[in-house]
N, C-alpha and C positions, 0 to 999 in steps of 0.2 A: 504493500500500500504506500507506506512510504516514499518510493520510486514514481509511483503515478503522481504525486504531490507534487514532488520536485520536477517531475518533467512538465506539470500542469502549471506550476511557477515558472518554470523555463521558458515555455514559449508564451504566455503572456506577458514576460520580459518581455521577450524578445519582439514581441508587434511594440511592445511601449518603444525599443529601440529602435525602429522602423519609422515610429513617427517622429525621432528624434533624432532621425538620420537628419533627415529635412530640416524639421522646425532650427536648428541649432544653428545652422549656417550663417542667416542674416546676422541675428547678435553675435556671435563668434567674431566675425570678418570684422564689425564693426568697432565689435570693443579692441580687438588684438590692433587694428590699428593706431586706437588711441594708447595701448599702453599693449606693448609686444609682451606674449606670455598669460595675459589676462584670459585668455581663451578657456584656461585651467578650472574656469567659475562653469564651466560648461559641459564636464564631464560626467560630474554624477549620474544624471540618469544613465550611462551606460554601465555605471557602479556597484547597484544597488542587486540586482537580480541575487549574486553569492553572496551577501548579508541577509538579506529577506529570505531565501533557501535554508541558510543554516538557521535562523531563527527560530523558523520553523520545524525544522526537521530536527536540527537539534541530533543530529550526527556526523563522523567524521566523513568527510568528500560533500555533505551537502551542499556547500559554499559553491566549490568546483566544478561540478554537476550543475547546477543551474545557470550558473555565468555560464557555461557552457553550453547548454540547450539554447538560452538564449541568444548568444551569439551565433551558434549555426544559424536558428529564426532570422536573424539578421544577414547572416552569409550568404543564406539561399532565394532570397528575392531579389526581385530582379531590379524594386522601386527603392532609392536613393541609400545606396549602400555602392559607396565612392571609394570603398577600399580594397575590394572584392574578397571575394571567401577565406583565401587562406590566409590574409592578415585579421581579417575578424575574425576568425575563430583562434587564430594565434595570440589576439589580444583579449578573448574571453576566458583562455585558458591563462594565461598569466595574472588579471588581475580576480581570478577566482582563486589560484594560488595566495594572493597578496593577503585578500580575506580569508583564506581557510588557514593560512598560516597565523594571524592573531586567534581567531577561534581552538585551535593548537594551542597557541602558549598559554592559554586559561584550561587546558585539557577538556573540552567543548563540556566544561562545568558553568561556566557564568554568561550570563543571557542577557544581562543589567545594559542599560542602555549608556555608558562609557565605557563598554566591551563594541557594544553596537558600532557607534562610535569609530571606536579603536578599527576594528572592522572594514569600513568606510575608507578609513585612510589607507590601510592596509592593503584596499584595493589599486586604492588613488596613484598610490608611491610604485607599487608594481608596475601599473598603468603606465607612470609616469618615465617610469624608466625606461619601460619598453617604446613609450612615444619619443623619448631622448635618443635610443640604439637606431627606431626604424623614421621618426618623421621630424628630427629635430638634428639629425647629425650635425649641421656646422653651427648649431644655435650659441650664443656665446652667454657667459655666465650669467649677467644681471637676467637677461630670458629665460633661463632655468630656474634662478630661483625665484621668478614672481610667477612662473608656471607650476613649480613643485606648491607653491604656498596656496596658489589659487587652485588648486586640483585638489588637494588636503583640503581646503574647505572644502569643497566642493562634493567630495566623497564623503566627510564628515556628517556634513547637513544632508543631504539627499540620501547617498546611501546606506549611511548606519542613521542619523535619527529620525529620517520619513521613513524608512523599513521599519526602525524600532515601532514607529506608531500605529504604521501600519497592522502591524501585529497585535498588538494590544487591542484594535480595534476590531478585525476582524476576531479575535480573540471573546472579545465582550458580547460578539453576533452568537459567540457557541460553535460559530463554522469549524473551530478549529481542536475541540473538545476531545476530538482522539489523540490528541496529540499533547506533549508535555505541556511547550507553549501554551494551550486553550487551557488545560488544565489549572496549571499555575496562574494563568491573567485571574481565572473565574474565581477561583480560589481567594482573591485578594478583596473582590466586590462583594 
């Protein structure tokens, strides 16, 4: 059961990252202009899918597994996915590493939302690094790091604390009742 969760989180990431192939362009282009690097405020949503998986699922590989589902969603249509396959899913797979590695360093015991959080970033900085190896090669320092800063937040706030709420909320519906997460929210109200 669990496996159909995560892959049912996975690809409705992965439509969310479809429409966010697109929508992100205009503001992206416009802000990086005014300040090179700020692009980074723009990431999260493609962040979020391996912190909201493991949230929920609440086991090891969760994180990886979803970022991953979703980015294939993303790999495999044909409408505004300007990277083409094998770098979106090679970017799904690394920044679901990023998150499944802080979920790791808490032994996927703490759920609290500044693990959440933690999570977020951990996607962010994976992300970022791999956007530094494959789309930033000659970028020069002051652009990395108002890129590293703004993609930290940006992972921070979207993908670990609108997943954390997400959760909680879907949580509070009962949707989520088989599961520890549903458990534990219900248990608190």
């Amino acid at each position: 059961m669990d496996i159909v969760v995560a892959s049912v989180i996975g690809v409705a990431s992965g439509l969310i990252f479809l429409l966010w192939n697109i929508a992100y362009l205009g503001p992206s282009t416009f802000l990086s202009s005014l300040l090179p690097g700020v692009q980074g405020l723009f990431d999260g949503p493609w962040l979020f899918a391996g912190v909201l998986g493991a949230l929920i699922i609440r086991k090891p590989g969760a994180a990886l597994y979803t970022e991953l589902i979703a980015a294939a969603v993303s790999a495999l249509t044909l409408v505004g996915n300007t990277w083409g396959a094998f770098l979106t899913l090679e970017a799904g797979l690394v920044q679901g590493i990023g998150a499944e590695l802080v979920f790791l360093l808490f032994f996927y015991r703490r759920w609290s939302l500044p693990v959440a959080i933690l999570a977020g970033v951990g996607a962010a900085i994976a992300g970022g690094i791999n956007n530094r190896v494959v789309w930033y090669v000659g970028a020069d320092i002051p652009f990395m790091i108002v890129y590293f800063i703004t993609t930290s937040l940006s992972g921070a706030v979207i993908a670990g604390g609108l997943s954390w709420l997400l959760v909680r909320g879907l949580a509070a519906t009962g949707a989520l009742d088989r599961f520890a997460s549903g458990r534990e929210a219900r248990a608190r109200v």
